[in-house]
TORLOVO-850431 format. One record per atom (N, C-alpha, C): x, y, z. Coordinates in steps of 0.2 Angstrom, whole numbers, plus 2048, in hexadecimal, padded with zeros to 3 digits. Layout:
BEGIN
XYZ...
end
This chain:
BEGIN
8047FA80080080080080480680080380B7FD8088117FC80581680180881980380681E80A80182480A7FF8268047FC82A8027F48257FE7F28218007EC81F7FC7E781C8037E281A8027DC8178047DD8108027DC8098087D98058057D48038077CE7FE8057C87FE8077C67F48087C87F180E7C97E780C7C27E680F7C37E280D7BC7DB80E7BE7D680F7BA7CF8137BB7CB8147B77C68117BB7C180D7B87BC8077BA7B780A7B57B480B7B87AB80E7BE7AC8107BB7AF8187C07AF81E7C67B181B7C87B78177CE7B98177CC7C28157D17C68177D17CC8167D57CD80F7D07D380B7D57D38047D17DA8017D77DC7FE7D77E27FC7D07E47F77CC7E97F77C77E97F37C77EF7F07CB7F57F17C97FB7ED7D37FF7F17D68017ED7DA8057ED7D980C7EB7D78147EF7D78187EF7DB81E7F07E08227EC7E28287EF7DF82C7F07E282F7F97DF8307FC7DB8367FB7DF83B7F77DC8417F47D88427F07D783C7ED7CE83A7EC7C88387EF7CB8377F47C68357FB7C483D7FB7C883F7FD7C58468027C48487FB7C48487F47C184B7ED7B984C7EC7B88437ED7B28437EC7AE8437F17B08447F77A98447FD7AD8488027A784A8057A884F80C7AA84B8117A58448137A98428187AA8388137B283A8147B483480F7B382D8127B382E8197B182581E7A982481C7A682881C79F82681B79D8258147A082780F7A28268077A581F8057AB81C8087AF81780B7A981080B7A581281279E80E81479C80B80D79881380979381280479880B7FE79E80C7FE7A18087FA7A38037FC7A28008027A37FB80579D7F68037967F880778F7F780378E7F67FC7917F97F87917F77F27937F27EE79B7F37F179F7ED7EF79C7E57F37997E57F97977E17FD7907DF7FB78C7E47FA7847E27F977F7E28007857E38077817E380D7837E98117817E78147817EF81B7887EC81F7897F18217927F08247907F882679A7F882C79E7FD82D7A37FC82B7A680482E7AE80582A7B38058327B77FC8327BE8018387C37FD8337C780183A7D08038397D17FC83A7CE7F483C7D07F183D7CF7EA8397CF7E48397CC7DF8377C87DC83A7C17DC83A7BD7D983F7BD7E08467BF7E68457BF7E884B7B97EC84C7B87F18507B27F68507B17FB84C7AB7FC84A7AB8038447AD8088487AF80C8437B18158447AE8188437AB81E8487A68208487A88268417A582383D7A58298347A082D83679A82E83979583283879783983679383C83079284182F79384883379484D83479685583879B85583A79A85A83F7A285F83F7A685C8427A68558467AC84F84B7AC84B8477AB84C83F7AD84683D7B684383A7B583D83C7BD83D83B7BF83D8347C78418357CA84282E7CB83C82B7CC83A8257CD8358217D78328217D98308237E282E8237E282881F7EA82A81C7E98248147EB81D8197EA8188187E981281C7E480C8197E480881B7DE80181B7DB8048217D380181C7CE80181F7CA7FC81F7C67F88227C37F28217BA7F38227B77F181C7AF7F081D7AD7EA81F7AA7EB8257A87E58287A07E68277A07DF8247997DF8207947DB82878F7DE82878C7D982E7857D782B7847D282C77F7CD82B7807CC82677A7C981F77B7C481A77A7C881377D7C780F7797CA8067747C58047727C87FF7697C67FD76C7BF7FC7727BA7FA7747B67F77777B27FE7777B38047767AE80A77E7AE80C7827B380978A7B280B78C7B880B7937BC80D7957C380D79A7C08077997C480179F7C17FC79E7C97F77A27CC7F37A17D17EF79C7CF7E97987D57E67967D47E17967D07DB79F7D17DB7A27CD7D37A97CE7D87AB7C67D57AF7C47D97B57C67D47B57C97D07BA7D07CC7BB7D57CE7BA7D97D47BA7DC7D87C17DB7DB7C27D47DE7C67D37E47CD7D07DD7CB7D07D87D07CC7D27D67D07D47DE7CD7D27E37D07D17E37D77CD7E67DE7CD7E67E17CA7EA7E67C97EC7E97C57F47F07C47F07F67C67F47FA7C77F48017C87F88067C27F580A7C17F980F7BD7FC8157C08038167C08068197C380981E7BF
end
């Protein structure tokens, strides 16, 4: 992970794995509060309701919206998806998603 980027993991058949790599400057580009942005992209990717922590399996962070809300810092972040998708398992949309991938530098 490069020091200046976002990442965003998910856990797929019991293992934590990279789901969306971010610069960070784009976080704070396209949303006012980027942890709560982070979420909506987590849901997405997942299909279910979750939060966002700093940890694996740890406690959410509190993203909520206004003036205390936490600044975004480039680092992992983990969506912990809770309870099931329509499809009876936590697994991403399209398993192309989690595929190996390049970046363009």
């Amino acid at each position: 992970m490069a020091n200046n980027t976002v990442e965003v993991w998910l856990e797929v058949d019991n293992t934590n794995r990279c789901a969306l790599t971010i610069p960070l400057e784009t976080c704070t580009h396209f949303a006012v509060f980027p942890l709560t942005w982070l979420c909506h992209i987590g849901f997405t990717i997942c299909g279910t309701e979750g939060y966002i922590s700093d940890t694996p399996n740890g406690q959410a962070i509190d993203y909520r919206p206004g003036p205390n809300a936490p600044v975004i810092q480039a680092g992992i972040y983990y969506y912990i998806a809770v309870g099931k998708s329509r499809l009876g398992i936590v697994e991403p949309l399209s398993p192309l998603l989690l595929a190996p991938r390049r970046t363009l530098a």
